[in-house]
N, C-alpha and C positions, 0 to 999 in steps of 0.2 A: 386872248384865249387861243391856245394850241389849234392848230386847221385853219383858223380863221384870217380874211385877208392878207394873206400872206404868211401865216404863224408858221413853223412845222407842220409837216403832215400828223395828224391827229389818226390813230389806229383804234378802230371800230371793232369790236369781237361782238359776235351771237353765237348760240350753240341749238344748234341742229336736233330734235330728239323725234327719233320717231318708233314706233311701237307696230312690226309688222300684224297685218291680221289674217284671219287663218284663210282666208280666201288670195292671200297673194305669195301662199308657200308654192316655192317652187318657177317665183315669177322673177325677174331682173330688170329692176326699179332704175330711171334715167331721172338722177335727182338736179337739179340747175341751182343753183345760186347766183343771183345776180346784185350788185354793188352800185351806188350812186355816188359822188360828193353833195353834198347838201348844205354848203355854205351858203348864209344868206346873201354874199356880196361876192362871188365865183368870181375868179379869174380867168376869163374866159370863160369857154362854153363845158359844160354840165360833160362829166366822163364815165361811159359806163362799163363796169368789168363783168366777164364772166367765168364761171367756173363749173363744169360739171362733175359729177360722179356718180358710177355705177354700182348698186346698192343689190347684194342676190339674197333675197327668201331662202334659204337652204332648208332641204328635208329631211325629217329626220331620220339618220341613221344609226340604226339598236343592233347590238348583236350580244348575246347570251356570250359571257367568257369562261369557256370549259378549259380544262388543265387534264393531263394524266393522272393525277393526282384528286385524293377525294376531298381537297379542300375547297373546293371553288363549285360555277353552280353542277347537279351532281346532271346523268347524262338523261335524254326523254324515257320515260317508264323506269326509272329504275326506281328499287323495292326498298323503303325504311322498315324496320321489325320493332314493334315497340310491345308493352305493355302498359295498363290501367296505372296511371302514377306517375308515369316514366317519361322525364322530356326528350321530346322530338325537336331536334335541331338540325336544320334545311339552311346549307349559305346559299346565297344568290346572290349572282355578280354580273352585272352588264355594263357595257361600252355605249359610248354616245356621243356624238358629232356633234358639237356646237349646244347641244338640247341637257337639260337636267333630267334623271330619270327616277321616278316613280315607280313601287312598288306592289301588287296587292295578289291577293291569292282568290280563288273561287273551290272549293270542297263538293264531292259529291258522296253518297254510301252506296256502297256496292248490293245490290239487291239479291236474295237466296238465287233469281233465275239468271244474276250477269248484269241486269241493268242495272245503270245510271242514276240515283235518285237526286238531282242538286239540291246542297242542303246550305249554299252560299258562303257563310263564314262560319268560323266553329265556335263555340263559348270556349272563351281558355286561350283562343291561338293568336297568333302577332306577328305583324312582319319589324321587325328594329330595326330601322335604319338610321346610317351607318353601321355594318357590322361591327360590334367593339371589339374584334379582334382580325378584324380585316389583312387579309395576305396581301393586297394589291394595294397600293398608293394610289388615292384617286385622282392622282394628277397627272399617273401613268398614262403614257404612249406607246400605241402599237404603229409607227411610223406613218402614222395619220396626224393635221394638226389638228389642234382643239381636238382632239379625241379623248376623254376621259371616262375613269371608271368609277362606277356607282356600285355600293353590297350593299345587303341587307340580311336578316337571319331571321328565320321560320320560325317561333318557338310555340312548340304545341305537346299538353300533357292530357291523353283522353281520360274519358273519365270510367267509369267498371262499368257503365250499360253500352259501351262500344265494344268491352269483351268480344275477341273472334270477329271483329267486323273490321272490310277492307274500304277504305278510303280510298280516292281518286284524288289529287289536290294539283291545281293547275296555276302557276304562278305567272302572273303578267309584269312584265317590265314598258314603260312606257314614257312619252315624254310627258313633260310640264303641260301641255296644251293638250293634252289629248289627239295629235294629230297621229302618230302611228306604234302598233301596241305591239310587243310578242310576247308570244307562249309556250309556256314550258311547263310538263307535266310529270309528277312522280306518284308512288303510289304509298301509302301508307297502310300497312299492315298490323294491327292492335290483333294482339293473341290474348288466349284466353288460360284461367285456371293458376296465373300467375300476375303478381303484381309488385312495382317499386315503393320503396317505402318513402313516405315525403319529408319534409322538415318535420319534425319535432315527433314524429311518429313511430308507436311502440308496436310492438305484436300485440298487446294488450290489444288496439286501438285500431289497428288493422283486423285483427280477428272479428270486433265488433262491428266494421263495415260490412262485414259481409259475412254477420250474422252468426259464427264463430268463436269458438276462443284459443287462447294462445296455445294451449299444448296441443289442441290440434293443428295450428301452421306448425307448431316444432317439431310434430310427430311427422310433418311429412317434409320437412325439412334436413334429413340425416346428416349433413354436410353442416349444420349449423350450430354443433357443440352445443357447447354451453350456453344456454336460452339469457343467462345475463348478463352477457360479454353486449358491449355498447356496438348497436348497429346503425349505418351510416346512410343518409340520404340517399335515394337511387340502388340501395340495394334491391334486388330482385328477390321474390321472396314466392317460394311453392304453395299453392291454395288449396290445393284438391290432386286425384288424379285424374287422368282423362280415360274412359270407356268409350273405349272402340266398337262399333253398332258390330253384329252380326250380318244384320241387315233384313228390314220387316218386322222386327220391335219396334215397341214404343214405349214414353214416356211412362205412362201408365203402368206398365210393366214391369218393367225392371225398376222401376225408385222403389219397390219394399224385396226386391232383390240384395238391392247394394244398403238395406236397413235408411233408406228417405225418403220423402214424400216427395208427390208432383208436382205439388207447389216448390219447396227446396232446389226439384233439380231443375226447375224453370227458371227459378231465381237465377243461378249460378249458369244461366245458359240467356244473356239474352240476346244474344244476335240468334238461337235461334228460334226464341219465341216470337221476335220482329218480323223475321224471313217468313214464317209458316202464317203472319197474318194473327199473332193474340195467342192468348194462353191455352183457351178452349182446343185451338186448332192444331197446336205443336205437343198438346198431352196425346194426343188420340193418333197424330202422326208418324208413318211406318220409317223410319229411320233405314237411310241407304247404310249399303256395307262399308265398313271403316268411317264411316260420321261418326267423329271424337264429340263426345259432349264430355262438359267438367264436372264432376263428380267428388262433392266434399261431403267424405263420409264420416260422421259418428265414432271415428276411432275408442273416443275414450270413454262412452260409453256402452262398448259394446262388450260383454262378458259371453267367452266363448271356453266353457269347463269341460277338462276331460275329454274335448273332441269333439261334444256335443254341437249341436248346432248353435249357431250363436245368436244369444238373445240381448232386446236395446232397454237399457236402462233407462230409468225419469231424468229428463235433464237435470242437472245441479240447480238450487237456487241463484249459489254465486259462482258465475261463469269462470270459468278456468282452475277451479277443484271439483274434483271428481267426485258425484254424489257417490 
């Protein structure tokens, strides 16, 4: 047998695995291996090798990769505009020393008086990682080794009771292990009185989410011709118009001014029946000066003869002809 009384030297392999834990990041590990021969009839006396090596914990190091450019992650505070329908798409792109990085976002609602409300995650939103359309090669080097980049992409569509309401959205990039995290914050702004149209969806069909019918989105749509020219995902589509407060009105008030009721313009306002605390509380509420509420009015039945003042017709049985 090979090694033995005199054979050839017989070559022994093992392999070494070791799994640091998170209590020795940052630490630089003095590893030894030591060697025997172990022939049963040795040649002489027994010979022992050694071999060290230095093994380092490294820490991890993140950093957020901004660009001039608005393809990469965007910069702290800055402002998304979106509306009810409409996808919000956030890339996010980080660098990482040795470590894989992890993605996740934390959402807050901006409260009528500025605060913070954390609301965690959103129904609807997702971070996709890898971004499938990634700018950066994640094998790319910024003259660091083992430095590599990691995206991911934001996608979030709110939904109509966010109308007018401003989001906080703070995204974390982090390693595999949880050892060290960064954060980055942007804002998201959902407007109101207007919304994108989604797959498969008609004015028909938008009208009736929010309670409507269609010649009233095309009445207040002028730009929009021909009502049955094929329209396209993500278009943007006018709901209402917005009333600009005086200021010290209230709901109560002006909704059989503009021919609707307080219930209707509360519907069509709910950030800020949220903000005032309930319905009760935002009918009766004195509205500051220039407070835009959205305002969908009754266009088509309202008959206004001769100059007369103008009075509101029975609604139709069947919505989108005109009783």
């Amino acid at each position: 047998v090979s090694g033995q009384n005199g054979g050839a030297a017989n070559v022994a392999t093992r392999i070494f695995t070791m799994v640091p834990q998170l209590t020795q990041v940052g630490l630089t590990l003095e590893v030894c291996f030591a060697g025997r021969n172990s022939n049963e009839n040795p040649l002489g006396s027994f010979v022992d090798i050694l071999r060290c090596i230095l093994i380092q914990v490294v820490e991890p190091e993140l950093s957020w990769t901004s660009s001039s450019t608005e393809a990469l992650t965007p910069l702290a505070d800055e402002t998304f505009t979106t509306f009810p329908g409409c996808f919000v798409e956030i890339p996010v792109y980080a660098t990482a020393v040795w470590y894989k990085v992890k993605f996740s976002y934390q959402a807050s609602l901006i409260d009528f008086d500025g605060a913070e409300v954390p609301s965690g995650v959103v129904e609807g939103a997702e971070i996709v990682a890898p971004h499938p359309n990634a700018l950066v090669d994640g094998s790319s080097a910024i003259n660091i080794a083992n430095n590599y980049s990691f995206s991911g992409l934001f996608r979030y569509r709110p939904s109509p009771s966010l109308s007018g309401r401003n989001q906080k959205v703070c995204f974390s990039a982090s390693d595999e292990w949880g050892l060290r995290s960064i954060r980055r914050c942007v804002w998201v702004m959902t407007g109101s009185c207007r919304a994108c149209l989604r797959d498969g969806q008609t004015l028909a069909s938008l009208a009736a989410e929010y309670g409507t019918d269609w010649l009233q989105i095309w009445a207040t749509n002028p730009r929009m011709g021909n009502p049955s020219r094929i329209l396209s995902p993500g278009d943007v589509i006018n709901l209402g118009v917005k009333y600009l407060a005086i200021g010290g009105e209230t709901v109560e008030e002006i909704a059989p001014q503009l021919f609707s009721s307080i219930a209707r313009v509360l519907e069509t306002n709910p950030d800020f029946v949220q903000r005032s605390g309930g319905a009760q509380i935002a009918a009766k509420r004195a509205l500051v000066p220039e407070q835009a509420l959205c305002i969908i009015p009754p266009l088509c039945r309202l008959d206004c003869p001769g100059g007369e003042p103008c009075i509101l017709r029975e609604p139709s049985a069947n919505k989108g002809f005109v009783a």
